[in-house]
Structure formats: C-alpha cells, structure tokens
C-alpha positions in Angstrom: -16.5 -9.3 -2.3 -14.4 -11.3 -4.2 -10.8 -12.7 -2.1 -8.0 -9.6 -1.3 -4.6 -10.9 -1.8 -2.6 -8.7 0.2 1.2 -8.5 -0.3 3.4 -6.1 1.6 7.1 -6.0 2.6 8.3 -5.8 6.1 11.9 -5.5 7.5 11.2 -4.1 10.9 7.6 -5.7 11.5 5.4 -2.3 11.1 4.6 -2.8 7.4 3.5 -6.5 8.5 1.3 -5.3 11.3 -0.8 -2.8 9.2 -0.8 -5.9 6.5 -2.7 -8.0 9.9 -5.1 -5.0 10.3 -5.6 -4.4 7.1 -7.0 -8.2 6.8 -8.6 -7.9 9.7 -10.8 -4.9 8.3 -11.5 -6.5 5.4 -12.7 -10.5 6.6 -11.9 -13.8 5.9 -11.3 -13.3 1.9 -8.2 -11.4 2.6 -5.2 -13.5 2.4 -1.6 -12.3 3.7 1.8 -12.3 1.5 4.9 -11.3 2.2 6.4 -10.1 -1.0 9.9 -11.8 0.2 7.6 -15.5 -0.3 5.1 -14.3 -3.2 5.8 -14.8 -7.0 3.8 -13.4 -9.8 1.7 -17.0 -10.1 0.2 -16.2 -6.7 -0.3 -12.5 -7.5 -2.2 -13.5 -10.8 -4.4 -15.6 -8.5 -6.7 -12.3 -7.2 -8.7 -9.9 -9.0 -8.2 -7.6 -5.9 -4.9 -6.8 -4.8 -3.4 -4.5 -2.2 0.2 -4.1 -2.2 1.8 -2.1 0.7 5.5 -1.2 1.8 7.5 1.0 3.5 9.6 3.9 3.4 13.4 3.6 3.9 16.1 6.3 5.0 15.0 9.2 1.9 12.0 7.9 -0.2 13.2 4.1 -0.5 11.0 1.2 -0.9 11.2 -1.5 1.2 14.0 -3.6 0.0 12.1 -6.9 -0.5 9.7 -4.8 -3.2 12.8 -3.1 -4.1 13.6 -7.0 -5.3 10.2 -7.9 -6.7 9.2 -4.6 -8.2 10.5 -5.4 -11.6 8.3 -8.5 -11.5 5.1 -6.5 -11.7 5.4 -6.3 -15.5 4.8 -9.7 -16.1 1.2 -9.6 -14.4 -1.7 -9.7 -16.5 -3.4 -6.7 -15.0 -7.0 -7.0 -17.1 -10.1 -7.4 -14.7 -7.8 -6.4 -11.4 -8.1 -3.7 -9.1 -4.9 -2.6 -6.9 -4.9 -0.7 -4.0 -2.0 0.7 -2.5 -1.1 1.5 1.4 2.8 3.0 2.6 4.5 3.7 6.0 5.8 6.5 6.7 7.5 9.3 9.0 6.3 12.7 8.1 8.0 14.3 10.9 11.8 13.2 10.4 11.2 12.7 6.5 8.6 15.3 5.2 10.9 16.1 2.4 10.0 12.3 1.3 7.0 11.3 3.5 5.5 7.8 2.3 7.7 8.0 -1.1 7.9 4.1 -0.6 4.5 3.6 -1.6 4.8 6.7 -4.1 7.1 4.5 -6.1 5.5 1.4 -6.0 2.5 3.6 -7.5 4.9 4.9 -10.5 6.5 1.0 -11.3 2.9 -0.2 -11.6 2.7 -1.0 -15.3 -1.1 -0.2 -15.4 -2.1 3.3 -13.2 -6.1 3.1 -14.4 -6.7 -0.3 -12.1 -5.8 1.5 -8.7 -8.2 2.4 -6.2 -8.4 3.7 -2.7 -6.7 7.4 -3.4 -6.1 9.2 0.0 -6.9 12.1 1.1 -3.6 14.5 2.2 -5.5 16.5 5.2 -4.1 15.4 8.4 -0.7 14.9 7.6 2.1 17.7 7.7 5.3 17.2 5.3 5.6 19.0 2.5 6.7 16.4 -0.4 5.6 13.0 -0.9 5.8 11.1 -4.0 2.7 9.5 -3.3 0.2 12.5 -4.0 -1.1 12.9 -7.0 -3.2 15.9 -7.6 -3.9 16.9 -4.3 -4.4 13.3 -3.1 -1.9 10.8 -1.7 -2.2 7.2 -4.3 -3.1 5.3 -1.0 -3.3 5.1 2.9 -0.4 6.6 4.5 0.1 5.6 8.0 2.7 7.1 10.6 3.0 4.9 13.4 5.4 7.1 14.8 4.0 10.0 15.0 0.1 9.3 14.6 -0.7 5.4 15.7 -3.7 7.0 17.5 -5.5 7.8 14.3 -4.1 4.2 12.4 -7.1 2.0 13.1 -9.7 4.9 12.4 -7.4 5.4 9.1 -7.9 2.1 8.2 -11.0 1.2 8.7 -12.2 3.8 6.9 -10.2 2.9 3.5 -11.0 -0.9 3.6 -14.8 0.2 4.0 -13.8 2.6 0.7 -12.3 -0.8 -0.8 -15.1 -3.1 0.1 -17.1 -0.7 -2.6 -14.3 -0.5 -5.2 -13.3 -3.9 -5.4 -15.5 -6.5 -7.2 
C-alpha cells in the first residue's frame, strides 16, 4: 500500500485519538495531520487520503475543517482515493448523528474517488447526513455512547481500506 496521509480536526482531543488508531491500524505508511497545520501542497502529496472530523452542537463540522474546507477545490483529485471517518453522538444528536463528516462528504469536489462506505446497522438516530442510500459515507464512531465497539469498528474499515487504496 502506497503512504495514507491522514488529516483530521480535533478541538477536544477525540477526533485526534481515532486519527492515532486509525494510523496505528493501518502501519507505518500512514502519516498524521492536523487540518489546523496542513495546506493543500501536503494534501497533494498522497494518493490515499483519509480525512476525519467531528460533529459540533447540530450537524457542525469541526471548526478547523470548517476553515479549510473551501481549500479542497484546489486539489488535483486524479489518481486519489479518499476515505472519510466522523465522530459523533447518536444518542443526544440523532436528529444530526455524524453530520460533520456528512458535510465534509458533500464539499468534496469529486464524490467517485471515496471509499470505505459504512454500514448504518448498529447505530440508533434517525438522520445523519452522512448516509447515503442506506449506508453511512464513512466510519462513524460514538465514543460516548459505544467506545466498546471503536477499536473492533476500526480495524475492520482500515482492513476494508488496505484493499481499496492503491
């Protein structure tokens, strides 16, 4: 597999600590960014890209994407692969469970490069605006409510990565 740039956002240190996992899962090609530090130069660098934030207060991204996000445009997308991963709170905020990384999904200028789709069972809300035709876009992970089934969660999406990406 060829190196994982993995950028996330992190105001409370949750996001970050799934970003550490995530890396963990996936070896020593997988290189931490915090989106706060990253510019598009350092994006462009990977052909294999996971991008993952957090939900704030009703369906907000986190607010360092929420700063970056418009940057995305000016990536040359051709021969990437993205895959996506949100936090979330399904109990307090089903209304908008994991709508952070739903709206990272929507401001991706090119949809047909993402991998790692989710599967919704195991999870009760009932709106997110991360599914998309019965799936969620990426990993969703409640540490509040489910840590216990985080690391099985994970491990099981970077294995599905280690196939998609190149």
């Amino acid at each position: 597999m060829k190196p994982v740039g993995i950028f996330y956002g992190s105001t409370s240190g949750s996001t970050e600590s799934i970003a550490k996992k995530i890396q963990k899962a996936l070896g020593k090609d997988a290189h931490l960014h915090d989106i706060s530090k990253s510019d598009v130069a350092t994006i462009q660098q990977y052909e294999n890209l996971i991008f993952g934030t957090s939900a704030w207060g009703i369906g907000d991204m986190q607010d360092d994407w929420e700063d970056f996000i418009d940057s995305l445009n000016e990536v040359n997308y051709e021969g990437k692969k993205i895959a996506l991963f949100g936090l979330g709170d399904q109990e307090e905020y089903p209304e908008s469970f994991v709508d952070g990384l739903g709206t990272l999904y929507c401001r991706l200028p090119e949809k047909s490069i993402v991998v790692g789709e989710w599967p919704k069972d195991g999870y009760d809300y009932y709106f997110s605006l991360a599914e998309k035709e019965g799936k969620l876009v990426g990993l969703a992970i409640d540490e509040h409510h489910q840590s216990d089934k985080s690391e099985a969660r994970i491990k099981k999406w970077t294995d599905q990565l280690k196939k998609s990406f190149n």
